[in-house]
C-alpha positions in Angstrom: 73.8 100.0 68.5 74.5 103.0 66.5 77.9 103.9 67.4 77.0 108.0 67.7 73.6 106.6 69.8 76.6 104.7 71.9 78.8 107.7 72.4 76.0 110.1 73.2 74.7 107.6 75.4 78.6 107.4 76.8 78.6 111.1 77.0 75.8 111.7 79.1 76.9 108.7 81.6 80.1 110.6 81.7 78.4 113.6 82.6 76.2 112.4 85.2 77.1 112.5 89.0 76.0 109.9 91.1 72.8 111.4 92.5 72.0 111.5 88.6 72.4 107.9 88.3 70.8 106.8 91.4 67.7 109.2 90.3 67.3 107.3 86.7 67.4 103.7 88.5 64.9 105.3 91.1 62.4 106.6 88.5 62.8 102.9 86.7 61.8 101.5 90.6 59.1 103.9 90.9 57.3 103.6 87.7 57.5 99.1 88.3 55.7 100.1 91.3 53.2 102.6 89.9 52.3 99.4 87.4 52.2 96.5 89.3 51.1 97.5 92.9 49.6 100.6 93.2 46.7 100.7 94.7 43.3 101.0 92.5 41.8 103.9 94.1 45.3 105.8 94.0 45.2 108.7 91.2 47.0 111.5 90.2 46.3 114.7 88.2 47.2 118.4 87.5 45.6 120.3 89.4 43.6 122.1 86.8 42.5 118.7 85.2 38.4 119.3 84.6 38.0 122.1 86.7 36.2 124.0 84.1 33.5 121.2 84.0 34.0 121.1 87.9 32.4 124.7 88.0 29.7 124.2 85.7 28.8 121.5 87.5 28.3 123.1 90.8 26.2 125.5 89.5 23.8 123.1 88.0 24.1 120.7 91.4 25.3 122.9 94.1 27.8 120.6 96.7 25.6 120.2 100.0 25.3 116.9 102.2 21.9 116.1 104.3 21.4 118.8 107.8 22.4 117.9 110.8 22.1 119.2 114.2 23.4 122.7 115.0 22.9 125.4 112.5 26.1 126.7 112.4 28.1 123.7 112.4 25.3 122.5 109.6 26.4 125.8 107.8 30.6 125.5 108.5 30.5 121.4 107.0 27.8 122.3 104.3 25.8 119.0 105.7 27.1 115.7 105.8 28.0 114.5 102.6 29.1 111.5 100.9 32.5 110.0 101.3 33.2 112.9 103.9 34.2 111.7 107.7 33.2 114.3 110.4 34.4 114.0 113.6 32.7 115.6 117.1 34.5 115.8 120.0 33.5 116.7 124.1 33.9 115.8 127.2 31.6 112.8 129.2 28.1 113.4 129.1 28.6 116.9 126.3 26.3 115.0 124.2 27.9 113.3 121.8 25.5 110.4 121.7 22.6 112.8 121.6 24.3 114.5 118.5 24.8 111.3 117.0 21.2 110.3 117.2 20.0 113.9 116.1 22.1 113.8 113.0 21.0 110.0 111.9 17.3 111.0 112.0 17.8 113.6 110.1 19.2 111.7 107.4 17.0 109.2 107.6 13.4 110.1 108.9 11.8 112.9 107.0 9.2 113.8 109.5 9.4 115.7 113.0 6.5 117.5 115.3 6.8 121.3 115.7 5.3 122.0 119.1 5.6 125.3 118.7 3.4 125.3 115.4 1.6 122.1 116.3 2.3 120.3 113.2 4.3 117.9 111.9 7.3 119.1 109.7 7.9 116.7 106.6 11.5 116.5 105.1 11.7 114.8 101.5 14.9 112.7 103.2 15.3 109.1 103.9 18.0 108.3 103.2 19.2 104.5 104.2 21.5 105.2 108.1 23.0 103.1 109.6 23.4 104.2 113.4 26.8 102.3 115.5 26.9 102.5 119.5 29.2 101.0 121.8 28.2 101.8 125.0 24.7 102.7 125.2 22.6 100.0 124.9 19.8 100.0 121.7 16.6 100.8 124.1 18.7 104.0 125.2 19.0 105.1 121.3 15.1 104.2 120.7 14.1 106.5 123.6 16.6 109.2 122.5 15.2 108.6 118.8 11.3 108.6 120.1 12.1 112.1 121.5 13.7 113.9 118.9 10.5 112.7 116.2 8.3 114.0 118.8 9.6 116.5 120.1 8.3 114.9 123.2 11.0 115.6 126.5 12.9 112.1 126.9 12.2 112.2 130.7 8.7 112.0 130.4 9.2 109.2 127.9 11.0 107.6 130.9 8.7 108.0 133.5 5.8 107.8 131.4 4.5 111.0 132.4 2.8 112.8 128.9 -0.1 114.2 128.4 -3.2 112.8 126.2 -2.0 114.7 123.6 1.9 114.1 123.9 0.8 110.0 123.9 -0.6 111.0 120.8 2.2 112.3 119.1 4.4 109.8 120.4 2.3 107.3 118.9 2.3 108.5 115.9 6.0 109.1 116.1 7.0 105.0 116.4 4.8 104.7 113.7 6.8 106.9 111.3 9.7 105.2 113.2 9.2 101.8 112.5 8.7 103.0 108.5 12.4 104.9 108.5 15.4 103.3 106.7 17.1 103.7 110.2 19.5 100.5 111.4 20.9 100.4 115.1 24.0 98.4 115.5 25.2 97.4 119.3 28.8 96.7 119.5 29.8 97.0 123.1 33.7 95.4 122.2 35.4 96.2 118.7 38.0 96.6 116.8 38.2 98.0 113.1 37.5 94.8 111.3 34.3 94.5 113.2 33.1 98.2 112.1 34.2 97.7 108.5 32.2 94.2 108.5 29.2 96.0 110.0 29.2 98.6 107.8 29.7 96.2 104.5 26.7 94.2 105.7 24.1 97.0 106.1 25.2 98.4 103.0 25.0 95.3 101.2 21.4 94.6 102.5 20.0 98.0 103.0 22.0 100.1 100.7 23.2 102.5 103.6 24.7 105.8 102.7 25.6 107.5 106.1 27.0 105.9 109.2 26.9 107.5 112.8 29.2 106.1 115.1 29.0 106.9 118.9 31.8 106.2 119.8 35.7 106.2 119.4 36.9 105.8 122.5 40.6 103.5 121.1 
């Protein structure tokens, strides 16, 4: 080694208290670890890193996920979008499940009857949904599912107690059903392997974008 290289090198060890030190041999650990065994999705940028092309973007493609129920919790999350996680809270029997079901057939449906305008209200959405429950059973979601495309009052779905012309548009409301890129998955006991496996599967085989799961209750 160059002997003024040396003695510089000597001076600043000299000159360096032992926080110094232990900071150097901590940035040496650190940047091993950055290399070997940090994690692939892990990244790290200043903050103004393509912003500019950020902006222009946003005007072109404006960021907004597919509705769902409630217009001004619709408005506050800007729709559900992609790689977001929303999460809805209430007490037993506030709805949640109904929510749930509202906001997958939205995503993945496209097509609704407007009593009050008596017609049907086309959406161009169908998206690929995959819909997780735990504690209602999947006949429960169907009915639930049936009323919401039909507007049709799920009691009288029940009972069996609609008119000529609700039969009508219930009818035609399994049809468009039956047609929807709209998966229900039962899983009365579960753990977090079990809802990452489900959701792998459906995505592998269906191409799923949006999951709906009613509901975390551990």
């Amino acid at each position: 080694m160059d002997l003024s290289i040396q003695e510089e090198t000597q001076q600043r060890f000299n000159n360096s208290t032992l926080q110094d030190i232990m900071d150097f041999y901590d940035k040496k650990l650190i940047d091993i670890k950055e290399k070997y065994y940090k994690d692939e999705g892990q990244i790290g940028v200043q903050a103004g890193l393509g912003l500019k092309k950020l902006k222009e973007e946003l005007k072109e493609v404006p960021e907004m996920g597919v509705p769902v129920v409630g217009q001004l919790y619709n408005t506050i999350i800007r729709g559900a979008r992609v790689k977001k996680l929303y999460l809805r809270s209430s007490d037993t029997g506030g709805g949640k499940s109904r929510l749930a079901v509202g906001d997958a057939c939205l995503s993945s449906i496209g097509e609704f009857y407007d009593w009050k305008n008596k017609k049907w209200i086309k959406y161009d959405l169908k998206e690929p949904t995959l819909l997780i429950v735990t504690e209602l059973e999947i006949e429960e979601m169907q009915t639930m599912i049936l009323a919401f495309v039909s507007g049709v009052n799920e009691e009288k779905i029940l009972s069996g107690t609609y008119t000529q012309e609700e039969e009508d548009i219930i009818n035609k409301s399994m049809d468009i059903i039956e047609k929807s890129p709209l998966w229900i998955e039962h899983i009365p006991n579960f753990n977090i392997e079990d809802i990452e496996r489900t959701i792998k599967k459906y995505k592998l085989e269906y191409g799923i974008g949006y999951v709906y799961f009613d509901y975390i209750f551990t």
